[in-house]
Structure formats: structure tokens, C-alpha cells
C-alpha positions in Angstrom: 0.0 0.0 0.0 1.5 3.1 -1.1 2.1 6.2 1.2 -1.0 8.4 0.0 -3.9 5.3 0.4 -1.8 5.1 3.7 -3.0 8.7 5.1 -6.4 8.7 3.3 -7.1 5.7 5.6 -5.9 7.3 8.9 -7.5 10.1 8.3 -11.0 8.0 7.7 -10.4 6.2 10.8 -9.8 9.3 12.8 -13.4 11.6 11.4 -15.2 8.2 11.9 -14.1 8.2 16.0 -14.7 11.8 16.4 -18.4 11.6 14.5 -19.2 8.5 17.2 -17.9 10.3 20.0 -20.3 13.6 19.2 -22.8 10.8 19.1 -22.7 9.4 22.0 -25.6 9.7 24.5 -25.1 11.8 28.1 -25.3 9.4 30.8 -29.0 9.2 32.4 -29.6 9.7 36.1 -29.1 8.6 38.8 -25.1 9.2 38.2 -22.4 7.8 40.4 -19.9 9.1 42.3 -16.1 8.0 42.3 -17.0 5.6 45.2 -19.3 4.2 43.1 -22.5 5.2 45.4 -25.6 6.5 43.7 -26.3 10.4 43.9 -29.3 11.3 44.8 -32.1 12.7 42.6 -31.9 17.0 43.2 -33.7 18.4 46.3 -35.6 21.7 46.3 -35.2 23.9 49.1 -38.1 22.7 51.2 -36.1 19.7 51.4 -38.7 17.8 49.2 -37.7 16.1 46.1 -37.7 18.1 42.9 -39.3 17.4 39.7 -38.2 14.8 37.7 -35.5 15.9 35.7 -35.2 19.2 37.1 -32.0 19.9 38.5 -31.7 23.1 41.3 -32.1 26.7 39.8 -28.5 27.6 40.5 -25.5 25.6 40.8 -24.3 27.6 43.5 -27.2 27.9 45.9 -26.0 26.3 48.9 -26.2 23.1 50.1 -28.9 20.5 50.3 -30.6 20.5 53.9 -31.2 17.0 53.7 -27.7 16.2 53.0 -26.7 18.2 55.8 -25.7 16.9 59.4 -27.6 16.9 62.2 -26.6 20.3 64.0 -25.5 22.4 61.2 -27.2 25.8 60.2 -28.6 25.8 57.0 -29.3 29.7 55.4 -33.2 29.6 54.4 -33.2 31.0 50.9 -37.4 31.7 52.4 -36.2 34.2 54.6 -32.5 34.4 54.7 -31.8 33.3 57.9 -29.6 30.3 59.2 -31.6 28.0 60.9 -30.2 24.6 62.5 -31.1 21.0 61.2 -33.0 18.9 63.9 -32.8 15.2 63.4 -36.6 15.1 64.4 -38.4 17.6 63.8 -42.0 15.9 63.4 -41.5 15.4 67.1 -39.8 18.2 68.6 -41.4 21.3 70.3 -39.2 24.5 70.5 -39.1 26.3 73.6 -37.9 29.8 73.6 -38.1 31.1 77.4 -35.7 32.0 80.6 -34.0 30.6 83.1 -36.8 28.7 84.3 -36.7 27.0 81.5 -32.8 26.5 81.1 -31.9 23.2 83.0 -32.8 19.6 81.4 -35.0 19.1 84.3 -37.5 22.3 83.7 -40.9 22.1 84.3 -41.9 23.3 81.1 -39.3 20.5 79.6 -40.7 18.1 82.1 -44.3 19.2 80.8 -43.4 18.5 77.0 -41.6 15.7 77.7 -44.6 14.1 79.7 -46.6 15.3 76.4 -44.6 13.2 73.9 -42.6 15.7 72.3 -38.5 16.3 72.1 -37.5 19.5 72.6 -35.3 22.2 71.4 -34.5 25.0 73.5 -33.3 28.3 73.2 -33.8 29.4 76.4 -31.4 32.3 77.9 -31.5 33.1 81.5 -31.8 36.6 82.6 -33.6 37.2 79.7 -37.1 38.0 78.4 -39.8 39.6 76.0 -37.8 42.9 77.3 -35.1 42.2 79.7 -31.7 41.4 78.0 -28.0 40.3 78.9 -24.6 40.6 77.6 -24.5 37.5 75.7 -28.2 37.5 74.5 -31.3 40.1 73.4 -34.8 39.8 74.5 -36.8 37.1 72.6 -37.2 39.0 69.6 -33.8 41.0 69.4 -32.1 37.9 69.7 -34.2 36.5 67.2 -33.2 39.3 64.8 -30.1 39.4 65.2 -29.2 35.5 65.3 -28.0 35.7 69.4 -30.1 31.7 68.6 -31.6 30.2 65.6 -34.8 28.8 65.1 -35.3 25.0 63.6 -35.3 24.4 60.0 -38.9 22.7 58.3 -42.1 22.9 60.5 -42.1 22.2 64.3 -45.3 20.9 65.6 -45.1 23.4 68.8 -43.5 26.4 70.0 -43.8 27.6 73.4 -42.6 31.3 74.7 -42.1 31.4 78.4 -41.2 33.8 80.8 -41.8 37.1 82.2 -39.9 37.1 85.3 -37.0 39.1 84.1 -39.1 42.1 82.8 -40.8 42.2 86.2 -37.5 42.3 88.0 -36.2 45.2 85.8 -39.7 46.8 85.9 -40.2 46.8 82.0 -43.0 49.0 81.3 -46.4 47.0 80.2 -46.1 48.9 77.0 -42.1 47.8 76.2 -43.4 44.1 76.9 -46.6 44.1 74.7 -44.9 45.7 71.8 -42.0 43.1 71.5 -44.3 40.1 72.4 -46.5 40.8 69.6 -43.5 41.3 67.1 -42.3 38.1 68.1 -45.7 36.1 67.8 -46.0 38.1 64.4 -42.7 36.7 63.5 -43.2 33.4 64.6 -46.4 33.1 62.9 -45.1 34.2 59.4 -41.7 31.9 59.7 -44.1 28.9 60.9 -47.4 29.2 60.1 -48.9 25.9 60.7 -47.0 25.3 63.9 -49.1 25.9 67.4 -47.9 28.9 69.5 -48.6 28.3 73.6 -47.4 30.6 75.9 -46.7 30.0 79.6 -46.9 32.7 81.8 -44.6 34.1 85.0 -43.8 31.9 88.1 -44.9 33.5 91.1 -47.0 33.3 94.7 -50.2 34.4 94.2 -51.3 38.2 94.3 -52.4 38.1 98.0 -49.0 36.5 98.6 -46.4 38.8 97.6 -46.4 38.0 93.7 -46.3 41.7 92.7 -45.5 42.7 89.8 -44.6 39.1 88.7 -47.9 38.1 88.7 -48.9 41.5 87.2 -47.2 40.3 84.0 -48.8 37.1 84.2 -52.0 38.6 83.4 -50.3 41.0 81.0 -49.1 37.9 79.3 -52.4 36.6 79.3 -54.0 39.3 77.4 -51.4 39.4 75.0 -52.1 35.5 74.0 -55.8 35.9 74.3 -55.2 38.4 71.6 -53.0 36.7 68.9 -55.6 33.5 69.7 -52.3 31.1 71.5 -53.6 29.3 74.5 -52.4 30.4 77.7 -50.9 28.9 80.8 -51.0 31.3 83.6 -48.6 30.1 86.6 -48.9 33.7 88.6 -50.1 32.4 91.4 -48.5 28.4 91.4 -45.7 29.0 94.4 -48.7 29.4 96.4 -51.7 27.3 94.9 -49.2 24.4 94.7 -47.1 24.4 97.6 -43.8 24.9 96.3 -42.4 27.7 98.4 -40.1 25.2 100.0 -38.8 24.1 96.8 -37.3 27.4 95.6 -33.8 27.8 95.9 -33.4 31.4 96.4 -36.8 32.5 96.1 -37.2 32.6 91.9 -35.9 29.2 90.9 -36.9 25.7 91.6 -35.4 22.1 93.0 -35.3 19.1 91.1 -38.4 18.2 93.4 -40.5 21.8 92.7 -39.7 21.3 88.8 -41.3 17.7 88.6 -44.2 18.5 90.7 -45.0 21.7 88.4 -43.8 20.0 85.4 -46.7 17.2 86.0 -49.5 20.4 86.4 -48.5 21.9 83.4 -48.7 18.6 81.3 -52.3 18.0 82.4 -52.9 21.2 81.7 -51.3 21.6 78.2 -53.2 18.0 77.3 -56.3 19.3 78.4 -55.5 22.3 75.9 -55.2 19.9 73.3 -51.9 20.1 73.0 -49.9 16.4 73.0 -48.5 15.6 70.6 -50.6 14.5 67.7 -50.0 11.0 66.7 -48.0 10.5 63.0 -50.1 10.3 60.3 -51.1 6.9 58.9 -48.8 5.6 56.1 
């Protein structure tokens, strides 16, 4: 074969490769990875799966939140704020509230607990719908300005708790009701098919010496009667359930006081209609 056939044919073989190659069909999903394990079919941001075939809007809008671990703060594209991944948050109620609600042991932990739910607390103490600290805002300044972030998806309750601190600093009835409402506004928008409870401010009962503690009970009261959350009022429970000599320094409870109000506020919340509601048949 002389030299000329010789290229003619080389240079058949090679248009003939690069025509099959151009051919060649894209590989179909579900693709694999180097380690050989499946990807997953793309998630939209509510964490549901997308439409078949349809890939997320923007290569570069952040990570998947059900790829994400347990714990880590996912930035809602909703309402561009982080928010932290909860393994279970069918089950979970969040608690935002003060110190009475700080240790493990809590009555109002005690009371969800005894309810069925898990809970996830951002509670602060020395805080309140007013009263602030160094290291965290009032309930909705702390909110704002990410001092604690809320739970990604839909929780099936959130409670607000507290009250004491803006008695002690002698908020003014005004400061409390304004930031109250703009947290139950806020609350409601971010989670609008969750249930809002609110518990009201530990203290001996008006005839007792609850003062202005139990005057922001009822404050709180109104408030919740207002935005339509149910209402636990514990203004006058140091007296009406005998727990005096379970306080520790007059404010806070024993192990002892929070189990025994932990169990009255459980009958109460259930009585509200508020247990947990059993999952959904399959």
C-alpha cells in the first residue's frame, strides 16, 4: 500500500471516531460518584424532592438540607436566615423562654416531655420579652439578630415562656406588649402551621407577695388571648401548689418543685389539646 492510500485511511479512521464520539448519549440519572455510590435525585429547598428531571435553579445555591448533618445551620433562601437541622423535627417542640426553663429538668421540659414531644430550646436566662443580657437580646432581638436560631422545616409546637425578668427590671407593660406581639407576628409568618402556647410568669399568688410578677402574668395573658395562642398562667402556682419550700433562692426551683409543676402543666397543656398529635397513617 502506497504512502498516500496510507494517510487517506488514517484520516477516515480518525473523522469516523470523532463523529461517534459527538454521538454518544449523556449518561441518564441517577449518576455515580467516584466511590461508586448512587447520587441522589436533586432536592428543592423545602427539602422535598424536585421534579423529575429538574436539576436546582443555581448551581451555587447552597447546600442541600437533607444532605446536611444533624446540627449544622442551613441559610433559608425563604427568609435568609440560618436555621439549624434537627434530626426530628416531626416530634420536637421549640421552647424559647428563661432561666426557668434553662436546666434539662425544667418544668416546662418536664411538661413536654410528659406530652410526647422532644425539645429544642433556646432558652437564655436573665432574659425576656424585654429584659436582655450581655450574651443575648430579648426574645425578639435575639431573634433578629441570630444571638439563637430557630429549627429548619415545620415544628409541631413552639412555646414562649417567661416574664420574670421584665418584672424584676420593671419593663413597662407597653415595652413588653410591643416586643411580644412582634415576636408572635414573627413566629407566625416563619411557621405558620406550627401551634404557639405561651406560659406565663412563676410567682405566689397576688395576696401572697407576687407583685409585679404576677402582674405580668396577666399581661401575658391578654397578650395570648389576643393573637388566639392558648395560655398557661402560673402567677399564682408558688402558692396554689405548695412549692415555696422548693425554691432555691426564692425565683428558681429544686429538682423536686420542677417535677411536681412539670406534671401540672402537662395535664394542663393536654387538656389544651396540645400532646403531641400521633403520626399520620402511612
Amino acid at each position: 500500500m502506497d504512502k498516500p492510500r496510507i494517510f487517506r485511511f488514517a484520516v477516515s479512521v480518525v473523522v469516523a471516531g470523532v463523529v461517534l464520539a459527538g454521538c454518544a448519549q449523556a449518561p441518564t440519572e441517577p449518576t455515580q460518584s467516584v466511590s461508586g455510590k448512587q447520587t441522589a435525585a436533586p432536592v428543592a429547598p423545602s427539602g422535598s424532592p424536585a421534579a423529575a428531571g429538574q436539576g436546582p435553579k443555581k448551581a451555587d445555591s447552597g447546600p442541600v438540607p437533607s444532605k446536611l448533618p444533624v446540627g449544622s445551620l442551613y441559610k433559608n433562601p425563604g427568609n435568609n436566615r440560618n436555621e439549624i437541622i434537627l434530626e426530628d423535627i416531626r416530634h420536637t417542640a421549640v421552647l424559647i423562654g428563661d432561666s426557668q426553663s434553662v436546666p434539662m429538668g425544667s418544668w416546662p421540659r418536664v411538661a413536654l416531655g410528659s406530652l410526647g414531644y422532644k425539645v429544642y430550646s433556646v432558652a437564655r436566662g436573665g432574659t425576656g420579652y424585654a429584659a436582655a443580657t450581655k450574651a443575648s437580646g430579648n426574645y425578639i432581638d435575639a431573634l433578629q439578630r441570630g444571638d439563637w436560631v430557630l429549627p429548619y422545616e415545620t415544628p409541631p409546637l413552639i412555646v414562649l415562656e417567661g416574664g420574670g425578668n421584665d418584672a424584676s427590671r420593671n419593663a413597662s407593660d407597653a415595652e413588653i406588649t410591643a416586643n411580644a406581639n412582634r415576636l408572635l407576628a414573627t413566629l407566625k409568618k416563619r411557621y405558620p402551621l406550627s401551634k404557639i402556647a405561651m406560659i406565663g410568669t412563676l410567682a405566689r399568688g397576688a395576696n401572697a407577695g407576687g407583685g409585679r410578677r404576677t402582674q405580668v402574668d396577666t399581661l401575658l395573658g391578654n397578650i395570648a388571648a389576643k393573637a388566639g395562642a392558648p395560655f398557661f398562667s402560673v402567677g399564682d402556682w408558688i402558692s396554689k401548689y405548695q412549692v415555696a419550700g422548693d425554691l432555691v433562692d426564692g425565683v428558681h426551683l429544686n429538682a423536686a418543685g420542677h417535677a411536681k409543676l412539670g406534671g401540672v402543666l402537662a395535664a394542663d397543656m393536654a387538656a389544651a389539646g396540645l400532646r403531641l398529635p400521633p403520626d399520620p397513617a402511612s
